[in-house]
KERO-862447 format. One line per 3 residues: number of its first residue (from 1); their letters; for each residue x, y, z of C-alpha. Coordinates in pm, whole numbers, plus 50000, padded with zeros to 5 digits. Example, Ala and Ser with C-alpha at 12.3 -4.5 7.8 and 13.67 -1.06 7.14 Angstrom:
1> as> 51230:49550:50780 | 51367:49894:50714
END
This chain:
1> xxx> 73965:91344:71448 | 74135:91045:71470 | 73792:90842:71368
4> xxx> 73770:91079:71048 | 74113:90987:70934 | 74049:90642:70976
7> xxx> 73719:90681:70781 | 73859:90861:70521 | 74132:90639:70472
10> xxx> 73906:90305:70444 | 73692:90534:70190 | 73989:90546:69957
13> xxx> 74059:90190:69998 | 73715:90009:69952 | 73678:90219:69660
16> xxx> 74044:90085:69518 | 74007:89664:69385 | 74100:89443:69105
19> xxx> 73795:89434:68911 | 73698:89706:68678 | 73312:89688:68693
22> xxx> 73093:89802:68990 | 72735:89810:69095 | 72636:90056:68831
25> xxx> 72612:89993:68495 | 72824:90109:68260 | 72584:90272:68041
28> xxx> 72465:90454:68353 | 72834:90568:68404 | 72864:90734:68067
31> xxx> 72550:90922:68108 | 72570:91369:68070 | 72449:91405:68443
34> xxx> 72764:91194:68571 | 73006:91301:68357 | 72867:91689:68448
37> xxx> 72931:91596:68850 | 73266:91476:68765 | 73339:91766:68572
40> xxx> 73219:91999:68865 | 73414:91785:69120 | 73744:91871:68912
43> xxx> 73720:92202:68904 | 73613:92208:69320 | 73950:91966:69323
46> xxx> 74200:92238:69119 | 74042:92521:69304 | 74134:92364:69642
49> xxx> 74470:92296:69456 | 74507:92713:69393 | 74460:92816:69740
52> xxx> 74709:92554:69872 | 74963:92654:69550 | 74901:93029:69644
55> xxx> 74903:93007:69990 | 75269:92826:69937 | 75350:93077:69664
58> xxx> 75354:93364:69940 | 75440:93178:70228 | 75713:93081:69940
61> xxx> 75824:93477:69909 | 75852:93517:70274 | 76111:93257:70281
64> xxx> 76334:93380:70010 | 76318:93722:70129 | 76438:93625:70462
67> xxx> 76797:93482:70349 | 76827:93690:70024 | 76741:93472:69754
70> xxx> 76705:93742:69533 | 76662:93497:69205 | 76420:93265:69407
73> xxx> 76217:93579:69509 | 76224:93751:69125 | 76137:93387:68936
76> xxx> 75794:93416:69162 | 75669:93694:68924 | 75513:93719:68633
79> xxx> 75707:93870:68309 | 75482:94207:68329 | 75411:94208:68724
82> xxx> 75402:94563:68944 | 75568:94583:69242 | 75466:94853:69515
85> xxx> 75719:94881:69755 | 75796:95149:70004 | 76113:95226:69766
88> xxx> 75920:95294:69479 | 75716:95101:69213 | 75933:94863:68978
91> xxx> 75773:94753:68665 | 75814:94403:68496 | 76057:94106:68585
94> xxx> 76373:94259:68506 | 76310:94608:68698 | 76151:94388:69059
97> xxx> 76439:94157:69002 | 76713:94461:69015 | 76564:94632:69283
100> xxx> 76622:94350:69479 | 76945:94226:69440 | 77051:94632:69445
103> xxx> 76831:94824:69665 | 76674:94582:69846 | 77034:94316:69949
106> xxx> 77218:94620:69871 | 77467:94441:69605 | 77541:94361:69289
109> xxx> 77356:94172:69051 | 77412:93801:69093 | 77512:93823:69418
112> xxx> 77289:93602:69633 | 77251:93611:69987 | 77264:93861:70296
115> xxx> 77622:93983:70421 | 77694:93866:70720 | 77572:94071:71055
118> xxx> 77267:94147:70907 | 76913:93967:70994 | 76627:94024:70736
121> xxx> 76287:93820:70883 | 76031:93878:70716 | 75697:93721:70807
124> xxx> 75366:93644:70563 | 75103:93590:70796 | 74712:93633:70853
127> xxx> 74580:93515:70477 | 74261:93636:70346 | 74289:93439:69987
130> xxx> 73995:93448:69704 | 74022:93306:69368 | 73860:93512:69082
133> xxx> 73512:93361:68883 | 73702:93156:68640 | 74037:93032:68840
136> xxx> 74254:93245:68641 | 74363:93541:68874 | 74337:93560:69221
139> xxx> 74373:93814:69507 | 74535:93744:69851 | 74595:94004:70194
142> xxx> 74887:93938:70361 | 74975:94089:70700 | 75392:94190:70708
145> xxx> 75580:94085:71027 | 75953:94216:70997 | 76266:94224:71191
148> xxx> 76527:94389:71005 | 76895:94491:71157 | 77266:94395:71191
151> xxx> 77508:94344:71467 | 77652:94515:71621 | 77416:94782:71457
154> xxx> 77076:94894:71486 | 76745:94667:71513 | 76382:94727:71376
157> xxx> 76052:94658:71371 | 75868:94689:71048 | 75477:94570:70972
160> xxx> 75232:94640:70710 | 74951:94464:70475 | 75043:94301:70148
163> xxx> 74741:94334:69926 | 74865:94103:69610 | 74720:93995:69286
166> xxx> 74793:93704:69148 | 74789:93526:68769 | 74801:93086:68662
169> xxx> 75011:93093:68350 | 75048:92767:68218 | 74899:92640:68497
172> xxx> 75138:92766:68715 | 75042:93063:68961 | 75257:93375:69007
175> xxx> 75300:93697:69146 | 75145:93999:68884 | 75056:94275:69106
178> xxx> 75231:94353:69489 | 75103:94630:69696 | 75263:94702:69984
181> xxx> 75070:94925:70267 | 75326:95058:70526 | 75213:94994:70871
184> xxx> 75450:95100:71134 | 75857:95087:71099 | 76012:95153:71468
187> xxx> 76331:95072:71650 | 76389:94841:71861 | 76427:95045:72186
190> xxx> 76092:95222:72157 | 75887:94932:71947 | 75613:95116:71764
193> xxx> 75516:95396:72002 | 75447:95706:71856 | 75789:95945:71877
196> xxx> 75690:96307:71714 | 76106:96339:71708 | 76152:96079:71458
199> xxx> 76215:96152:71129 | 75968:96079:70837 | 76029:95820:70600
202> xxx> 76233:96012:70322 | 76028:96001:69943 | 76173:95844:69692
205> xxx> 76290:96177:69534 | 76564:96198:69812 | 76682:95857:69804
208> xxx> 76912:95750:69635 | 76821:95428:69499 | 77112:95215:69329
211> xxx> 76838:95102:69106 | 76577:95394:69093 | 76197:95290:69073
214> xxx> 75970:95293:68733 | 75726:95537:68892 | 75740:95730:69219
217> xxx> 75524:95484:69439 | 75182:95695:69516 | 75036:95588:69879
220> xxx> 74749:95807:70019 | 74879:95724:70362 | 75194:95545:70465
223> xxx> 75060:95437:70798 | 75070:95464:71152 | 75056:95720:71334
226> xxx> 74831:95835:71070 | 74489:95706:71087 | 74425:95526:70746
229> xxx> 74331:95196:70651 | 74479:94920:70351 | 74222:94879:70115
232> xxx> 74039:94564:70114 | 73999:94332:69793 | 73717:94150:69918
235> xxx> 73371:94251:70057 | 73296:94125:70428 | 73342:93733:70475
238> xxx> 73028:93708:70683 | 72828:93863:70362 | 72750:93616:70033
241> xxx> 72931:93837:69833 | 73246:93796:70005 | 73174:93446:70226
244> xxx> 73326:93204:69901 | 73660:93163:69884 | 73635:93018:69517
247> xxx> 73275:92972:69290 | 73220:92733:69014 | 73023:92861:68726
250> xxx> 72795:92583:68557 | 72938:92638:68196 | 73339:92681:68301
253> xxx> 73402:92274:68397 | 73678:92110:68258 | 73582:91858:67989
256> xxx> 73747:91536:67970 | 73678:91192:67769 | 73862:90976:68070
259> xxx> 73680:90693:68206 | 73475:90787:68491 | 73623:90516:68722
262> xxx> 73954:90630:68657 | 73876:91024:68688 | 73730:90934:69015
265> xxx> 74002:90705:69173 | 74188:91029:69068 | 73991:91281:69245
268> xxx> 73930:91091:69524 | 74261:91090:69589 | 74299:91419:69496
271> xxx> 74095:91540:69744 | 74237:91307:70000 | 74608:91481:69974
274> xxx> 74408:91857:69997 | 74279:91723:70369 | 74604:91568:70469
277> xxx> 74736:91899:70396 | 74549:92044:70662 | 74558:91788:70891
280> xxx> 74919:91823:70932 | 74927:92241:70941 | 74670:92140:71225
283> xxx> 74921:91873:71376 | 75224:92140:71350 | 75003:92442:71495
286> xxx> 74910:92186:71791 | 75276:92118:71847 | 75306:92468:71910
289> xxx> 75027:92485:72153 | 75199:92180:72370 | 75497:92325:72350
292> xxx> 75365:92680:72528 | 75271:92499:72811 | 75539:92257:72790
295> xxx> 75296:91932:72760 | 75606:91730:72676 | 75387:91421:72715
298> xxx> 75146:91527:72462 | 75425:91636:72181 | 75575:91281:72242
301> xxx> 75314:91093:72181 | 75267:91326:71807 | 75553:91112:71718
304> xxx> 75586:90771:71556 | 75744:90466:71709 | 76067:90598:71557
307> xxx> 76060:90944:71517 | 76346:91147:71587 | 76385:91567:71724
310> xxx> 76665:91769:71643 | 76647:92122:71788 | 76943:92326:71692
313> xxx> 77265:92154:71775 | 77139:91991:72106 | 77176:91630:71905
316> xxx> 76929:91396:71792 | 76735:91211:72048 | 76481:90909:71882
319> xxx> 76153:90749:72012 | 75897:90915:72215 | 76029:90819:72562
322> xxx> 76369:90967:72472 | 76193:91288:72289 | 75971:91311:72596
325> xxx> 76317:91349:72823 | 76466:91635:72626 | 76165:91839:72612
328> xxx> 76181:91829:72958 | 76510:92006:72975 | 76324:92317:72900
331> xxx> 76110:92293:73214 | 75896:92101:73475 | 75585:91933:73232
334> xxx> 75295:92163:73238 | 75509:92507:73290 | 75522:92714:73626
337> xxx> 75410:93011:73775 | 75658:93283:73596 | 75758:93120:73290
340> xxx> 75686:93234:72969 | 75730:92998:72663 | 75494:93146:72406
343> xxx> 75628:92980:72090 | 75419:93070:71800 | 75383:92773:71455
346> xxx> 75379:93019:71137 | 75351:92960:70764 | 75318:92599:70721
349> xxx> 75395:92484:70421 | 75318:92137:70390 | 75378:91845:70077
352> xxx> 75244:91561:70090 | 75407:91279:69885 | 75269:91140:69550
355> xxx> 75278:90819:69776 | 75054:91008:70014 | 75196:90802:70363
358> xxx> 75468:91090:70431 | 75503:91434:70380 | 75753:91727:70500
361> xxx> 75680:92090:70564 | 75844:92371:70623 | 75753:92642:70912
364> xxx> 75860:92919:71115 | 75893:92938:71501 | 75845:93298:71697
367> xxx> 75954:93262:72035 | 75846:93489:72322 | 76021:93347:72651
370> xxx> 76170:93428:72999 | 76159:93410:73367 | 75957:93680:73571
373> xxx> 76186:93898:73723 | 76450:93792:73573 | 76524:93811:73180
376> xxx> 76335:93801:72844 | 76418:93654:72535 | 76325:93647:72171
379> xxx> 76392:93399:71927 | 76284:93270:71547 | 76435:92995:71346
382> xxx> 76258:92728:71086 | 76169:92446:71120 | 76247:92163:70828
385> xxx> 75999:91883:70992 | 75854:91505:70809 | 75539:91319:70922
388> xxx> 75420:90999:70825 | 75096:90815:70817 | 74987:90539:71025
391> xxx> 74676:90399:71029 | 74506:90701:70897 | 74672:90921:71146
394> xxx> 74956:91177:71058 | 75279:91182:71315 | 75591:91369:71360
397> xxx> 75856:91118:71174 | 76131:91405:71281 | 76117:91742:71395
400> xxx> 76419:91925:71271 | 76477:92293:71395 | 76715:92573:71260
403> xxx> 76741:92854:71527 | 76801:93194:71315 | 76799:93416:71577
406> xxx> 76864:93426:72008 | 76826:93753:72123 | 76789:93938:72525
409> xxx> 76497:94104:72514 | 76633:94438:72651 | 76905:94413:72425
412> xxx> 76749:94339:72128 | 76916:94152:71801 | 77114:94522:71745
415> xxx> 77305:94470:72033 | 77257:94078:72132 | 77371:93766:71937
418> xxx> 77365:93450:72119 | 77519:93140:71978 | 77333:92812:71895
421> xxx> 77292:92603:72260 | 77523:92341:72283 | 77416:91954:72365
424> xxx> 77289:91884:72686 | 77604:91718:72942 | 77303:91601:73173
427> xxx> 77133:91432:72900 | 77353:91339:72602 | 77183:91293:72270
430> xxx> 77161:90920:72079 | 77318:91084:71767 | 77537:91383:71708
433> xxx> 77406:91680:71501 | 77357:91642:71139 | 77437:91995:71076
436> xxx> 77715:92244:71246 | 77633:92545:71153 | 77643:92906:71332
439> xxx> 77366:93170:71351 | 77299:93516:71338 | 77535:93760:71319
442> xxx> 77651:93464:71038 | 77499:93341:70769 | 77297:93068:70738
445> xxx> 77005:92861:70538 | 76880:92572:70603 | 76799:92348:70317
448> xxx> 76453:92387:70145 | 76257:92037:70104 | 76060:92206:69851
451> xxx> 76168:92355:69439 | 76059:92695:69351 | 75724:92687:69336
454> xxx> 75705:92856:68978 | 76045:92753:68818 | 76010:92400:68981
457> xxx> 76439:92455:68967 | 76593:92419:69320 | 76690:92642:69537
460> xxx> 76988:92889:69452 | 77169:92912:69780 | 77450:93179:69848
463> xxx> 77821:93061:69827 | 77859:93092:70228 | 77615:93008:70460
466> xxx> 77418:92728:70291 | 77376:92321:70280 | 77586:92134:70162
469> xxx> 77532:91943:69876 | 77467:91643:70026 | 77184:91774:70309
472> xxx> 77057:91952:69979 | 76982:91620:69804 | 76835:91475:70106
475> xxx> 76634:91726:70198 | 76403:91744:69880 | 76090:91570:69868
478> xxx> 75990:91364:69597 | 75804:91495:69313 | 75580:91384:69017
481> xxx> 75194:91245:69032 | 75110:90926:69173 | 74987:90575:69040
484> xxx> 74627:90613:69095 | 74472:90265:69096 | 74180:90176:68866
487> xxx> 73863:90236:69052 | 73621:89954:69097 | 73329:89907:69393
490> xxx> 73036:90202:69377 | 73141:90480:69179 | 72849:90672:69354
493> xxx> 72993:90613:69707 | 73364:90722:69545 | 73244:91058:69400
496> xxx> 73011:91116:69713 | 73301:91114:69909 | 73541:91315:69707
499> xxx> 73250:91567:69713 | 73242:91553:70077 | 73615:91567:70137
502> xxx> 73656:91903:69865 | 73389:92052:70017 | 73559:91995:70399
505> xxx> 73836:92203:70196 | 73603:92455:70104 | 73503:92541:70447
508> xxx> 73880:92525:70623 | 73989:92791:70381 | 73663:92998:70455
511> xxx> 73726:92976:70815 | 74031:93099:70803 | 73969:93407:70577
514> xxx> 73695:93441:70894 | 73926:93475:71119 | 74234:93688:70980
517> xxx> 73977:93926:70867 | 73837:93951:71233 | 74195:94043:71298
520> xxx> 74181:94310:71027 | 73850:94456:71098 | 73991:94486:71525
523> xxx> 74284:94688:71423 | 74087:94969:71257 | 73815:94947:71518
526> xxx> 73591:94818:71231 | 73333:94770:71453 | 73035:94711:71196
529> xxx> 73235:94484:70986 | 73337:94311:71275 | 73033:94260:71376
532> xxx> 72841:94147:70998 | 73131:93825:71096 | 72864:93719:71401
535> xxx> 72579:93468:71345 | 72247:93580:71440 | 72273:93394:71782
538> xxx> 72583:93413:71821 | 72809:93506:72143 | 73119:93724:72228
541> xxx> 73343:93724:72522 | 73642:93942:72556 | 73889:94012:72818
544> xxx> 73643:93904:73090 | 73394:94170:73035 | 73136:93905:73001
547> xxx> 72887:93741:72757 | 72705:93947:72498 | 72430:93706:72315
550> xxx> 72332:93792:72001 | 72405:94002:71685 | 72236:94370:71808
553> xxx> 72426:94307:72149 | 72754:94175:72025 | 72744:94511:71771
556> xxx> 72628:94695:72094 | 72888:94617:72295 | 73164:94639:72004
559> xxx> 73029:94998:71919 | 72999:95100:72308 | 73248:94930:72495
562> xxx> 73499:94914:72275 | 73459:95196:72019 | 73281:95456:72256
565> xxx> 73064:95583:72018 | 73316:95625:71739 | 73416:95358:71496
568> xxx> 73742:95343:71244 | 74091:95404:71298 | 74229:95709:71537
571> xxx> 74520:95934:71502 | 74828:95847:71695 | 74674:95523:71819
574> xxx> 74776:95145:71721 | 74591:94841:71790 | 74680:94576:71612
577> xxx> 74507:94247:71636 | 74788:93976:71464 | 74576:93625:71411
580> xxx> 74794:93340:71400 | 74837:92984:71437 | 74460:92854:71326
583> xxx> 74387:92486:71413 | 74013:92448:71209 | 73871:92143:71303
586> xxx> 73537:92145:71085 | 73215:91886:71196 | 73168:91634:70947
589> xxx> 72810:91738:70851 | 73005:92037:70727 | 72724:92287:70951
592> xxx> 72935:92384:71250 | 73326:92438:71314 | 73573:92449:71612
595> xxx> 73878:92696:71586 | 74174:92746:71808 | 74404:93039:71672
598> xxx> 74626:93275:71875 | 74599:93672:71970 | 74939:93875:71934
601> xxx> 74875:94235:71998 | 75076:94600:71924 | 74939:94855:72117
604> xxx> 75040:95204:72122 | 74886:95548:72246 | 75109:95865:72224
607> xxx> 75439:95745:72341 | 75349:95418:72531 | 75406:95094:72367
610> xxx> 75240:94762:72474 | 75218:94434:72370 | 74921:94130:72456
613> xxx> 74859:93751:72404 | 74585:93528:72407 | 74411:93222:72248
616> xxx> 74049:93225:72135 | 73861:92946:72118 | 73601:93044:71901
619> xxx> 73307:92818:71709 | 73174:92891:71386 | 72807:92765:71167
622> xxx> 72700:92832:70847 | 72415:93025:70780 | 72287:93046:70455
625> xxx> 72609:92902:70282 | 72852:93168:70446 | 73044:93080:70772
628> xxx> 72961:93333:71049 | 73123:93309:71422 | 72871:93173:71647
631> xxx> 73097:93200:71932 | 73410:93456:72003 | 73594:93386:72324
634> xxx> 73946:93502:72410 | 74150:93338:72656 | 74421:93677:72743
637> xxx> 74746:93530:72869 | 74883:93789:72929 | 75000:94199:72874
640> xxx> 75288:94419:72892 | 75473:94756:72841 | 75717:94706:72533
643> xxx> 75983:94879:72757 | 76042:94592:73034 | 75835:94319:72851
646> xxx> 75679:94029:73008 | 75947:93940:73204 | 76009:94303:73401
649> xxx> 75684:94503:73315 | 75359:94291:73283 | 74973:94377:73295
652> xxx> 74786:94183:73551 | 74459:94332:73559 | 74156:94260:73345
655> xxx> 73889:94535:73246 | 73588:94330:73371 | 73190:94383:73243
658> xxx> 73133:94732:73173 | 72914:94927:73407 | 72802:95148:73102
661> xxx> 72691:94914:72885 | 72654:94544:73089 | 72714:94192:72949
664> xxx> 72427:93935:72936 | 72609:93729:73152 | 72923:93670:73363
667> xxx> 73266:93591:73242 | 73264:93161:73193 | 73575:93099:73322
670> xxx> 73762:93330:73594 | 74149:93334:73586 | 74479:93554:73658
673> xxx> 74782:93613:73376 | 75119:93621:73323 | 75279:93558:73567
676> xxx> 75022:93315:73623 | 75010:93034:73429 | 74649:92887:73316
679> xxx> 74552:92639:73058 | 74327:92743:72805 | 74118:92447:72759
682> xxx> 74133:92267:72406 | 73819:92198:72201 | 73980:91883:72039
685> xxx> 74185:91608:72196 | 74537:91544:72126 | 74547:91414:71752
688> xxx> 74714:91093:71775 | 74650:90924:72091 | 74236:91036:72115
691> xxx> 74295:91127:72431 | 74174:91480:72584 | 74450:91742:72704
694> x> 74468:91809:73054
END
């Protein structure tokens, strides 16, 4: 990885020179059939641009929801956008932006901001995103991760599938259409078994809604325990017809008079800024993995020479040997046998500076953690983080974390508030906070690095509870396009590359709409689908069971082992299949791909409620043009009953190879869970130093 950075980088560079004329003549350069490739390389470029603006857009939402920033949230959508909510459907600007100040933060208009005691998390995960022929609209699916409640009070779980539609006005994107699919709302004490005592959801007749809807919302099935699925916008990613993220019609390029030296100095760097986009949700998502296994050694050495961490009000320690010392302070490096510190990286938005040597992002932490035997904990917060590049190679320049949330697990954040740790006495920090602040049950938001994504306005932050103006100002990232240098050298070497680079793009997106639609497909026991994401070689290994090699015996197994006979969702029964936390590491030939992403499981049958983990390490080639798994492996860490959780009720047994229906051949790689602790090995090496994780 650290060989492609440098590559790229040099690319940009030899490219980049005082003189204006190259190699090629400039007759040659003003020719139709160049000035045809540049056009198609622009629109590749802005395409690559929409998924990245719309996967912020949403990610964008989620964020504003969670600390009521009702005006934030209502300046996403269009003028004449639907809204589909569980409360009813609201109609146009106005009507979306009432019902959420009123119904939804249950004040008055203007008032922005939750009251204090009350949490409102609400997670936009698992992205299946596909522009529309033409780059105009564009549809997204969203999976809903919520945990609503106040304290002392009650606590919930809520999920469900966003299936959105959205419009570029002015060459802006925005929300125009939200549908919301109800998955499962539970409380905390049960999680989402099934409970034929609790009351239905009341309709929206009964309510009584301080802002009533437009038009009585109109759901053919509201979700679990009911067997129904969300409908999809998009035809199976392993199919042609549903493989593209984004096409480019021959007679819809942009056309431009610019000099082609300058328009490709432009998109080459362009293109550039796309890939360090996703080389630094890779670098934040492999953070995460470290830290699960506390590999303090390999998260210090993510860092620059000077690079700082800040994790809630423990202090600010600088420089990888010191940042090495306080990770340790959450455990022995590597982990131990009973400790849990599952600590999943989700929505990653990342900006990269019109400089394009630093960058910030902004990202949530779930935390799953505990001793065996002894107590369980959940946790979330966000994380306001800045990276810097050196060399070709993106680092941590500070990691900067804002606990929301600390919470027992058999408590739950109804009954359980715990405060912000304090600095370490053993270990005192080189710099005091830059931030006292409480958490939940109080208010807080931590500062945004990044304006509204549609207004372009900052953030409107509640009276109470937010930044000050100061951390405010400091915590934006600069804005406006770049100097581009003239372009000199060989313009065909500077537009082959930008072609390369867009088209690396091209495939990280489509691997990821792979994979969160895997996750879709496994919850409804989708077992066809599932299977029309397999190459034609390809391989699957689940839970141990074994090998199966091939498409007919990868269906086989799906349809026997796992679906019995019977295929599509069943009454009463939950199995969700949450993919999270993709690292996409795509071969330069732009043929095969490497993907680490994480397993987070809701089960339920009747009035049992469980919960699993994993990571796959999966492997993906395209056939044809469309990206198809050629490998499926999951690496289960471990199981539990909700009531207990990992720490007081885990699963340590595995199903092994199926006597019925046996695998091609046996499990690769034999090991124990929770409350074992494993590795599961890494297909890359850590991303700064080269060096492979042990």
């Amino acid at each position: 990885m650290r060989s492609r950075l440098t590559a790229v980088a040099l690319a940009i560079f030899v490219i980049v020179s005082v003189g204006r004329h190259g190699p090629l003549a400039q007759a040659a350069e003003d020719t139709p059939s160049l000035q045809a490739r540049l056009d198609r390389l622009e629109t590749e470029i802005v395409y690559g641009e929409d998924v990245h603006a719309l996967q912020k857009l949403q990610r964008a939402y989620s964020f504003y929801v969670d600390k009521g920033l009702w005006e934030d949230v209502a300046d996403l959508f269009t003028d004449d956008a639907v809204a589909n909510y569980p409360a009813g459907v609201f109609i146009g600007k106005p009507s979306i932006r009432q019902h959420l100040y009123m119904n939804v933060g249950g004040g008055k208009m203007g008032e922005v901001g939750l009251r204090e005691g009350r949490i409102y998390n609400h997670m936009n995960l698992q992205p299946v995103v596909h522009l529309d022929p033409g780059g105009h609209t564009a549809k997204g699916r969203w999976r809903a991760l919520a945990m609503f409640g106040s304290f002392p009070g009650s606590a919930t779980w809520a999920e469900g599938i966003y299936e959105m539609g959205y419009a570029k006005e002015n060459g802006v994107w925005k929300i125009r259409t939200l549908d919301y699919y109800s998955g499962f709302a539970a409380p905390y004490e049960t999680g989402w078994a099934t409970d034929p005592n609790r009351p239905r959801r009341a309709s929206v007749g009964q309510r009584n809604l301080a802002h009533p809807p437009d038009r009585v919302r109109d759901m053919t099935c509201e979700g679990f325990p009911a067997a129904c699925i969300a409908p999809f916008h998009y035809a199976n990613p392993g199919t042609a017809a549903g493989g593209m993220v984004w096409t480019v019609s021959t007679d819809k390029r942009a056309k431009t008079a610019v000099d082609p030296r300058e328009r490709a100095a432009d998109l080459a760097f362009r293109a550039t800024q796309l890939r360090d986009q996703e080389d630094i949700e890779n670098l934040q998502r492999i953070y995460g993995y470290y830290l699960d296994r506390n590999r303090w050694s390999e998260i210090a050495a993510l860092f620059a020479p000077n690079g700082t961490i800040e994790m809630g009000l423990s202090g600010v320690y600088a420089g990888p040997a010191r940042i090495r010392r306080f990770l340790g302070l959450m455990g022995p490096e590597g982990g131990m046998e009973g400790q849990l510190n599952d600590r999943l990286q989700l929505q990653v938005i990342v900006d990269v500076a019109p400089d394009g040597h630093t960058a910030r992002s902004r990202s949530r932490e779930l935390a799953m953690t505990g001793i065996y035997q002894k107590s369980g904990a959940w946790s979330e917060g966000i994380y306001e983080n800045r990276y810097v590049k050196e060399n070709g190679v993106w680092k941590f320049q500070a990691i900067h974390f804002y606990p929301t949330l600390i919470t027992d697990y058999d408590k739950g954040w109804g009954k359980d508030a715990q405060p912000v740790p304090a600095a370490s006495t053993s270990l005192p920090p080189d710099r005091p906070p830059t931030e006292v602040y409480e958490i939940y049950p109080q208010r807080h938001v931590p500062a945004f690095h990044y304006r509204n994504p549609v207004t372009n306005a900052e953030t409107r932050y509640p009276p109470t509870g937010g930044p000050s103006a100061q951390i405010r100002k400091t915590a934006l990232i600069e804005t406006g396009k770049s100097k581009t240098p003239k372009l000199s050298g060989n313009l065909e070497t500077a537009i082959a590359e930008a072609e390369r680079q867009i088209e690396r793009v091209k495939d990280y997106h489509e691997i990821e709409n792979l994979e969160s639609a895997y996750g879709y497909y496994l919850d409804k026991n989708l077992w066809n689908d599932l299977a029309t994401l397999m190459a034609k070689d390809g391989s699957m290994e689940l839970a141990q069971r074994g090998v199966y090699k091939g498409y007919d015996r990868v269906r086989g197994f799906l349809l026997n082992v796992f679906g019995r006979g019977g295929e599509g969702p069943v009454e009463g029964r939950l199995g969700n299949h949450l993919q999270l936390q993709p690292v996409i590491h795509v071969a330069p030939d732009g043929k095969t791909a490497k993907i680490r992403i994480r397993l987070w499981q809701q089960m339920s049958q009747g009035d049992r409620a469980s919960m699993g983990a994993g990571v796959y390490e999966n492997e993906a080639v395209k056939e044809d043009g469309i990206w198809k798994f050629s490998v499926v492996h999951t690496y289960n860490t471990f199981t539990a009953n909700y009531k207990g959780g990992w720490a007081n009720s885990p699963g340590q047994g595995m199903p092994g190879p199926s006597a019925t229906y046996p695998p091609d051949g046996p499990p690769t790689m034999v090991f124990a869970m929770f409350p074992k602790v494993f590795l599961v090995p890494f297909h890359f090496p850590n991303p700064v130093t080269g060096r492979p994780v042990q």
